[in-house]
C-alpha atoms as one frame of an Amber mdcrd trajectory, in Angstrom:
protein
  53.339  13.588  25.935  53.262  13.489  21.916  53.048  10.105  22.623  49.473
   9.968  24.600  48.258  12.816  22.268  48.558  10.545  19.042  47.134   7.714
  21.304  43.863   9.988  22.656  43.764  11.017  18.486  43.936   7.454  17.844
  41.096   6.413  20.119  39.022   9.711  19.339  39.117   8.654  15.573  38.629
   4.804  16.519  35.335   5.738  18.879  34.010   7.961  15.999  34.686   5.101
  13.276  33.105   2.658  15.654  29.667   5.704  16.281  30.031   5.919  12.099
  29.603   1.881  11.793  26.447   2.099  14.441  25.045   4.891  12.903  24.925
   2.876   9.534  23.755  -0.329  11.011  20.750   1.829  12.841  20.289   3.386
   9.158  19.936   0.108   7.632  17.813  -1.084  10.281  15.606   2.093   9.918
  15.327   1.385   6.364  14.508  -2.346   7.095  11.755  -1.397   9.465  10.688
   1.117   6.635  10.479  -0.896   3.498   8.895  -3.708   5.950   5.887  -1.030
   6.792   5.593  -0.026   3.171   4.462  -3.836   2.412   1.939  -4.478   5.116
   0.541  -0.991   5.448  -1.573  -1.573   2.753  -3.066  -5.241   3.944  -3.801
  -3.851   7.209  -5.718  -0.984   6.004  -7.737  -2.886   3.762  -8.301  -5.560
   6.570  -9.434  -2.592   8.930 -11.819  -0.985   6.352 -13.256   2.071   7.951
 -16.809   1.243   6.691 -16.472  -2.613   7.198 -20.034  -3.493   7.945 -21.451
  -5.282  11.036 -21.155  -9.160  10.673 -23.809 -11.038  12.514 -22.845 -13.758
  14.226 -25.530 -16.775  12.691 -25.960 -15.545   9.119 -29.409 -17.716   8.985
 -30.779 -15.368  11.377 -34.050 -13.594  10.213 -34.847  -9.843  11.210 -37.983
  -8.543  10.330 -37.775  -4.823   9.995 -40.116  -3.005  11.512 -39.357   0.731
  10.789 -36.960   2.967   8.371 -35.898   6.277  10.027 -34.437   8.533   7.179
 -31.474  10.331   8.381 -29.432  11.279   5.007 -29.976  10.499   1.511 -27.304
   7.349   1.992 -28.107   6.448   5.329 -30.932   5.695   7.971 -31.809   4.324
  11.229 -33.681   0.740  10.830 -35.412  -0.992  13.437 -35.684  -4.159  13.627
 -36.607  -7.812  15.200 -35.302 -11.086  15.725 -38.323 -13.268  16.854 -36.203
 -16.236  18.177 -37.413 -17.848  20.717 -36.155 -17.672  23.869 -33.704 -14.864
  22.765 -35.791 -12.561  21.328 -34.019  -9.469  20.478 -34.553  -5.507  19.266
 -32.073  -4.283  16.564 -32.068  -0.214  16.279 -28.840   0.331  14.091 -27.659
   2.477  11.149 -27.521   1.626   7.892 -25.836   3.252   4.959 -24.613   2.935
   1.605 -20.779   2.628   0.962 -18.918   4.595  -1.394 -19.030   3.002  -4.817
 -22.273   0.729  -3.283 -25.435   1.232  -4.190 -26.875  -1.296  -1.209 -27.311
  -0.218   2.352 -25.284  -2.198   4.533 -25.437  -2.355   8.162 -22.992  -0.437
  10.092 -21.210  -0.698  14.015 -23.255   1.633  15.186 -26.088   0.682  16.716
 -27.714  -1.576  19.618 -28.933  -4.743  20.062 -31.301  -5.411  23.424 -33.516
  -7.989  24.659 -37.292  -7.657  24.002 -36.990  -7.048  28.109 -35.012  -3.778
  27.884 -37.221  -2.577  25.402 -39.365  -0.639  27.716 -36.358   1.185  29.316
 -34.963   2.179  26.101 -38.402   3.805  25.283 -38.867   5.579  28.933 -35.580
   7.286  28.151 -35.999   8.341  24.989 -39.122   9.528  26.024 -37.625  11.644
  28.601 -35.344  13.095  25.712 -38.037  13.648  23.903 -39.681  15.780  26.860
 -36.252  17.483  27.802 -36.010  18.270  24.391 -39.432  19.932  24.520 -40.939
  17.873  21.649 -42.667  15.874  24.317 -46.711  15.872  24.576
């Protein structure tokens, strides 16, 4: 009976060594995994810039702005046009000026349309306008 005591000691301490030794492999691993975040943290966030601004697709592309809509001292609302013909196209977007800038820059937020959805977009903002009571 002393016998299979010392034995189920032996295997207690053996099973606890061997949850010791996996313990400190998972540590190092954590610590891997770790020190591995720690070095490309930094890339990503500056590749993922919260303020990145929007990147047109053909750079040669001419947009003739045809209104400026304050809506803070470092930002406002542009409207503008891209008279390219077939595609001719309606840019409303926002524009402000980074931190550290002193340029506007053209943000995400916005919309692009097709001179044919113009007419919709100005129906409902018209409707706003008159739900909002500032309508004539």
């Amino acid at each position: 009976m002393a016998q299979r005591a010392e034995l189920a000691a032996l295997a207690l301490a053996e099973g606890s060594k061997r949850a010791a030794d996996r313990d400190s492999a998972l540590k190092q691993f954590d610590d891997l995994v770790a020190m591995i975040d720690r070095m490309l943290v930094p890339k990503v966030r500056a590749a993922r810039s919260k303020h990145r601004p929007a990147q047109r697709r053909d750079p040669i592309v001419k947009m003739f702005e045809v209104a400026r809509v304050p809506k803070t001292e470092r930002a406002e609302v542009r409207v503008a046009i891209d008279a390219r013909k077939p595609q001719r196209k309606v840019d409303v977007r926002l524009w402000f000026v980074p931190k550290g800038e002193v340029a506007m820059v053209p943000s995400r937020k916005g919309v692009t349309l097709d001179a044919a959805e113009l007419g919709a977009l100005i129906e409902a903002l018209r409707l706003a306008e008159q739900h909002l009571g500032g309508g004539s």
